[in-house]
N, C-alpha and C positions, 0 to 999 in steps of 0.2 A: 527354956528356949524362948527365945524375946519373937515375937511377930514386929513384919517389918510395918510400918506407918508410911503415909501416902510424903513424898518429897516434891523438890521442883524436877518442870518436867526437863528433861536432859537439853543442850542447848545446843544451836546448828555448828559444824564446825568452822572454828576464826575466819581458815580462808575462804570458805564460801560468804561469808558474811561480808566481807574486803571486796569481792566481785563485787558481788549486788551494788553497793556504796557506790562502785568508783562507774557502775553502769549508768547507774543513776543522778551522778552529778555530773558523768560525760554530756549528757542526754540535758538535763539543765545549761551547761556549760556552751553545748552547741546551740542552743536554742535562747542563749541571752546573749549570744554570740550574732546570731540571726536579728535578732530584735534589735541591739546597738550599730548595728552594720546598715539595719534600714533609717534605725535612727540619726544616719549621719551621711547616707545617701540620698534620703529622701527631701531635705534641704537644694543639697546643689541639683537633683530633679527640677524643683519645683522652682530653680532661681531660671535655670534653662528655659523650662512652661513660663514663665513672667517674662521671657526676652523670645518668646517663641519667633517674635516678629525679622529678628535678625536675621541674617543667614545662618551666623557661627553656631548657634543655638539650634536651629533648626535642624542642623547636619548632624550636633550633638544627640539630639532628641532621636531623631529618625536610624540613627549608628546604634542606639543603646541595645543590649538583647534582652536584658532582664524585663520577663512579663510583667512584672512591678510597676516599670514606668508606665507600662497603660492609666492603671489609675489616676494617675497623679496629672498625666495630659487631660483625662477627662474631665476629670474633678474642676482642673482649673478654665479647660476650655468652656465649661458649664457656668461659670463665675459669672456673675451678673457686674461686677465691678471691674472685671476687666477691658481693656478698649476690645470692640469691636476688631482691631487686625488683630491682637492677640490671639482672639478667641478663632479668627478665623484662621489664621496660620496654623491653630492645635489641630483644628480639622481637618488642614489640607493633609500635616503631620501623621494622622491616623489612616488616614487614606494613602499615604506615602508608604506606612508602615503594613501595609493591605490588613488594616480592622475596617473593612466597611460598615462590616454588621455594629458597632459602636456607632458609626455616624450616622445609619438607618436607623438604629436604634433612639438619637436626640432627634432625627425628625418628626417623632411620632410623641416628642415630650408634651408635658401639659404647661410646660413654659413657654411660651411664645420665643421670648428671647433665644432659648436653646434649639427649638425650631429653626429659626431664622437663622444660625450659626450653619446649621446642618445644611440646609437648604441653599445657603449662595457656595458653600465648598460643592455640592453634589452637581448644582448648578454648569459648572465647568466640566464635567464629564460628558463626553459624544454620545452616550447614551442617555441621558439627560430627560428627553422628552418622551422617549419611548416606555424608560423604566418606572421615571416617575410621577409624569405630568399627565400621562395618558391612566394611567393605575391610579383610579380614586382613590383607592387604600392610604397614599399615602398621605392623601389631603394637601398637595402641593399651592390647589388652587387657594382653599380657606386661609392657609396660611399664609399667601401673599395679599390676601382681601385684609387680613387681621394684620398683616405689617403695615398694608398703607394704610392705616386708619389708626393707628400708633403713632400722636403728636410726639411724643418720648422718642420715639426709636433716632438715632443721629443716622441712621446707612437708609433711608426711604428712597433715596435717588437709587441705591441697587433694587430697590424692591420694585420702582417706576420703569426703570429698564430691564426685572425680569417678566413685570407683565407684558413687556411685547415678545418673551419667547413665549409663554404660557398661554397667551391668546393673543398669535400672530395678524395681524390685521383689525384685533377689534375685534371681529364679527361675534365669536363669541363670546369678549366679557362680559362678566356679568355687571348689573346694575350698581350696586355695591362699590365696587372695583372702579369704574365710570364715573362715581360720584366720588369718592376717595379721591381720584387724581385731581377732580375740580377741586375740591376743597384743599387741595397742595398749593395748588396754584393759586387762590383766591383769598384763603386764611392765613395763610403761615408768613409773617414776616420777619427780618432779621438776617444778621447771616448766616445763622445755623443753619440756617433751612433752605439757603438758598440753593446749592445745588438740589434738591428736592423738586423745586419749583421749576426749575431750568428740565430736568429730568421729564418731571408729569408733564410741563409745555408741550416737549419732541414728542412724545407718548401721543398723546389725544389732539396733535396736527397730525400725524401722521395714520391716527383710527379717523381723520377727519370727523373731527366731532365737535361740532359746532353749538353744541350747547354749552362749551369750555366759550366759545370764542370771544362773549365779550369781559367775561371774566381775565381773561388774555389780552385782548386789546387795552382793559385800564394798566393792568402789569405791564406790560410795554410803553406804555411812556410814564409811570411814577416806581418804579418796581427800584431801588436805592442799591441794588449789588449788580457789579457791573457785570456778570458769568449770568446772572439771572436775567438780568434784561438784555442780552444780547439773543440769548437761546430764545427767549420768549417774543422777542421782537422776528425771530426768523420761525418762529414757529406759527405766528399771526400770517407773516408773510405767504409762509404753506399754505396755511387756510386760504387765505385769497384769493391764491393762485387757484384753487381748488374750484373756487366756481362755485361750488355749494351751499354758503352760507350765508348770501343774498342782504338782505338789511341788517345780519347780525353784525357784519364787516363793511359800513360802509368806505368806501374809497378815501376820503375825505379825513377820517380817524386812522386808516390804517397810515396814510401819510405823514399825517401829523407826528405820530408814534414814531416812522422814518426819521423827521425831520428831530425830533428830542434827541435820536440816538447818534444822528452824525453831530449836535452840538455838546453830546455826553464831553462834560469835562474832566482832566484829571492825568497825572502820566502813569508808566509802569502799564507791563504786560492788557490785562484785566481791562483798566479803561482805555486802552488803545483799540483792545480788541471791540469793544463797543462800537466803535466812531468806525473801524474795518468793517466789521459786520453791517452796518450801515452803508455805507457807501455800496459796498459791492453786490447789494438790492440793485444797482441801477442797473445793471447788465443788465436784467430780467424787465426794468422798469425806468429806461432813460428818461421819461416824461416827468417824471419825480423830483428830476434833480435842480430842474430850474429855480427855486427858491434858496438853494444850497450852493450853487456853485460857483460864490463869490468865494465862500468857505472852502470847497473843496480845491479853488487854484491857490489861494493863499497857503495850505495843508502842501499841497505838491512842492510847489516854491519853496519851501520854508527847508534851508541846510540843515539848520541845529532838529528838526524834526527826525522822532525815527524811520528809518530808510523803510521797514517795511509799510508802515501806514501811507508813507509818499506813493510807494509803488503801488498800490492799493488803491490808492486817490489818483493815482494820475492813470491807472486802469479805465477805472469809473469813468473817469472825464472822458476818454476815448470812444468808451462804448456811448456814452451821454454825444458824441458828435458834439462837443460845447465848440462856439467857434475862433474862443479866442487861443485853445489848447490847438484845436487843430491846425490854425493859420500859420501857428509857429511852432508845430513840430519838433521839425530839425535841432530847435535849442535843446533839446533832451538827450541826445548824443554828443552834449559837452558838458551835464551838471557834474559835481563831483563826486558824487555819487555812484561806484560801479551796478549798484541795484538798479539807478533809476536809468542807467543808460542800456542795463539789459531791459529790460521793461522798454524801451522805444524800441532795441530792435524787436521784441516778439509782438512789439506793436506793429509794426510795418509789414511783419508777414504774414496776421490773421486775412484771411479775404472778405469778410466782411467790414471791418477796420476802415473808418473812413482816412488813412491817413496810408494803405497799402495801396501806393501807384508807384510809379515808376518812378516819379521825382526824387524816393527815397531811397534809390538805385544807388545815387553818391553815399548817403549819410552809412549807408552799410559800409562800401567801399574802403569810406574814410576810418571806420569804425574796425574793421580787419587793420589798416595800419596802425592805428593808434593806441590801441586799447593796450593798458601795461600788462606785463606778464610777469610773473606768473597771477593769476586771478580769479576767484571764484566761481567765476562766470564760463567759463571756459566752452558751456554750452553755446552761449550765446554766441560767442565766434563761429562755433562751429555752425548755428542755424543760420548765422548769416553768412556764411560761403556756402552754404548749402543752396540758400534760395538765391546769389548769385549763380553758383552751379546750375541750377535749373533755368535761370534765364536765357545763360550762355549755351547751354548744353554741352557744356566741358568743365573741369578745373582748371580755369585758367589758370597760367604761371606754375603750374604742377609740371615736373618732367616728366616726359619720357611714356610710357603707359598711364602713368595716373592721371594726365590730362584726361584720360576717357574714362575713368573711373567708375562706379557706379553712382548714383546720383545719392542713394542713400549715407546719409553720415555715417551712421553705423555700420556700412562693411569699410567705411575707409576710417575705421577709428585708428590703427597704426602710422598712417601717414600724417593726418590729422595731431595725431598725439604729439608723435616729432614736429610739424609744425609749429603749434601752439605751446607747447613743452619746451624743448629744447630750442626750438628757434630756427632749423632747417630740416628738409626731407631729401634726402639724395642727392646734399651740396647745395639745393636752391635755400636759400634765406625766406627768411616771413616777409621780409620788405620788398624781396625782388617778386614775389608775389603779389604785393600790394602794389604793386609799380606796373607790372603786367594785368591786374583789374583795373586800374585806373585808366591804362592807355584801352584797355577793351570800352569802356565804357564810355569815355569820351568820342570814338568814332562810334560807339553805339546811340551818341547825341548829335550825333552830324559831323561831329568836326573831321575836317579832310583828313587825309593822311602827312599830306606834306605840312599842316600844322598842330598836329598835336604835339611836335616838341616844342612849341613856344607856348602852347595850351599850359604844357607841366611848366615850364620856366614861372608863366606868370603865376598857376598856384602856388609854386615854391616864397616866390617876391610876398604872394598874399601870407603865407604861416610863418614868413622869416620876421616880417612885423607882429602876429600875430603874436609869435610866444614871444616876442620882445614886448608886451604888454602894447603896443601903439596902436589900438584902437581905429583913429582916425587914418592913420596912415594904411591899416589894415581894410578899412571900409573904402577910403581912396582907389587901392587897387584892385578890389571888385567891381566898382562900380560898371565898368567900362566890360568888364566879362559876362554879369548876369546878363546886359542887354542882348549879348550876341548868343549865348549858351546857355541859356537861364538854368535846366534840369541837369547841368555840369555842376554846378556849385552851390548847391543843396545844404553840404555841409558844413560848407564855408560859411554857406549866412545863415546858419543857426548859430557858430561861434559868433558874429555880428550879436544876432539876438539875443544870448547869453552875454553879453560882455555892451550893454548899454551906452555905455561911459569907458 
């Protein structure tokens, strides 16, 4: 009898062993399935996050559900090489997506740079000062002292306008923060940095902080970016007005600074805005303008100029009382300019306005007939039948109930609209209104009644030369009308005045 010997040990059966396998490379299978699928999503993510600034992308980003794309927002929002909107649209993006705690979370980074991302999105939230600026925890304050003190940083002008939420008025900033903004304004030149400079200006006029101030007053008259010396010139201004900083601002530099900025040269937006910002100091400070306001009539005058810097300039000159603007008025209700002839009328009805008397009773008058339509101005028609309205204490030439309207423009905006719009209100015409102000106003100058139709004959004789270009023949037949009627034909001889030759 043979004894048996030790063999191999018996082996699982086939099909079990077929499972296992096919469990096993299922499980493989899904799982390289997973990894190629991010590897071929996570591309067009990350092209999305590089355009986050867009809308289209944005909408993409913000739509996705996959918890995946968080990362890839972060990661890039984090990126030190991306621009600043990038990075702040990834921010707004996760707060869109409601991950706050992600954007609490980069507040408290030990990156500056990723701080400051977190910080101007959270920035825009109503609760804002209560959650974050008030809770030291989150170091809101350190982190806006460490931005403005960051030559590198390009967004400091956001950092100089969130220190006025973070310490409204001043009274609390700290020292650091105080001396930060002077050295904004004092150190940093070029145009990178110029809104910066423009920024920390409004910032510390407005903390009235006059140890900025003469640091400020040389930036006002040498300061080479036109957005930077305009803010900084009006931010000097504030100080002055302020009363507080005594010999730091004397009178004499602050004007001077004036006087650079209304000869600031150059066109386009930016340097206009300069020479605007200048001039319209003088409202505050007519006494200014006297060394300027050979410049400032020649600016008004000037057709090829832009209409808004004329309107602008020829403001100034009115609030300035200069006397050779005011003597001849009237010629401002014929430039061809519809800007600068609304600007006469809302010159005529300020009441402090040396140029609101009665005399300019016509030049409105003429100004309701005239003015073409359809027109941008449409306002201005309508304030100037207004403050006729209020003279008369009716709507003249209006039918029927709206002669007694209310005196407000705005409840008679629909009669008004058809007026000016279409051309009649309940079959009365725009002209037969102008025809019924003209006949109110000329017996409102005396003339009888039994001649105001020879009144309107001869004005007619005067425009009929008029827009036939004949000057001389146009001046002929007023001559004989100002003596008798002077405050009738206001608007007549400002076309005279306009039309020299």
């Amino acid at each position: 009898m043979t004894t048996p010997t030790d063999g191999p040990a018996p082996s699982a059966p086939a099909g079990g062993s077929r499972r296992l396998a096919l469990v096993v490379a299922a499980v493989l299978l899904v799982g390289a399935g997973a990894w190629f699928g991010m590897r071929l999503v996570q591309p067009q993510w990350r092209t999305w996050a590089h355009g986050a600034g867009s809308e289209e992308y944005r909408k993409k980003l913000v739509a996705e559900q996959d918890p995946a794309v968080l990362d890839v927002i972060e990661d890039v929002m984090r990126d030190a090489d991306q621009s600043d909107h990038t990075r702040l649209a990834l921010a707004d993006v996760l707060l869109a997506k409601n991950r706050l705690g992600l954007v609490e979370k980069a507040l408290k980074d030990p990156r500056l740079d990723v701080r400051v991302v977190a910080l101007r999105a959270l920035s825009r939230l109503q609760y804002f000062r209560k959650q974050y600026v008030e809770d030291a925890a989150w170091g809101v304050g350190p982190t806006v002292a460490a931005w403005l003190s960051d030559p590198r940083s390009k967004s400091r002008a956001s950092a100089a306008a969130l220190s006025n939420v973070v310490w409204p008025g001043g009274e609390q900033a700290p020292d650091d923060v105080r001396r930060a903004l002077r050295a904004m304004v004092a150190a940093q030149g070029g145009a990178a940095q110029a809104n910066a400079r423009a920024a920390a200006a409004g910032v510390l006029a407005g903390w009235n902080d006059c140890e900025a101030a003469p640091d400020l007053l040389v930036r006002a008259k040498t300061d080479d970016e036109p957005y930077a010396r305009l803010r900084i010139l009006q931010a000097v201004v504030q100080l002055y007005d302020a009363r507080g900083c005594g010999d730091r601002l004397p009178e004499a530099e602050v004007r001077a600074a004036f006087e650079s900025c209304v000869a600031w040269p150059g066109d386009g937006d930016l340097n206009r805005s300069v020479r605007m910002a200048a001039v319209m100091t003088v409202h505050r400070h007519p006494e200014w303008a006297g060394p300027v306001l050979a410049t400032m009539r020649a600016r008004a005058a000037d057709v090829d100029l832009h209409e808004a810097e004329r309107r602008a300039t020829l403001d100034a000159l009115v609030a300035a009382k200069d006397a050779d603007v005011v003597t001849g008025f009237s010629r401002w209700f014929h430039d061809p300019s519809p800007g600068m002839r609304a600007s006469a009328v809302a010159s005529v009805q300020l009441e402090a306005s040396p140029v609101a008397t009665a005399a300019y009773e016509s030049c409105l008058v003429g100004y309701l007939r005239d003015e073409p339509i359809p027109t941008t101005h449409e306002f201005s028609l309508r304030a100037a039948y207004g403050m006729l309205r209020r003279k008369a204490g009716a709507w003249v030439g209006l039918p029927g109930a709206l002669r007694d309207g209310k005196a407000d423009i705005a409840a008679m905006d629909a009669p008004l609209k058809a007026l000016f719009g279409k051309g009649e209100v309940e079959g009365v015409t725009r002209a037969q209104v102008a025809a019924a102000l003209w006949r109110w106003l000329a017996e409102r100058r005396g003339v009888p009644a039994a001649e105001v139709a020879d009144a309107e004959k001869a004005r007619d004789a005067f425009w009929a030369k008029a827009r036939a270009g004949d000057v001389a023949g146009a001046r002929a037949a007023l001559e004989p009308l100002r003596a008798k009627w002077p405050e009738l034909w206001t608007y007549e001889d400002g076309w005279l005045i306009a039309h020299p030759k």
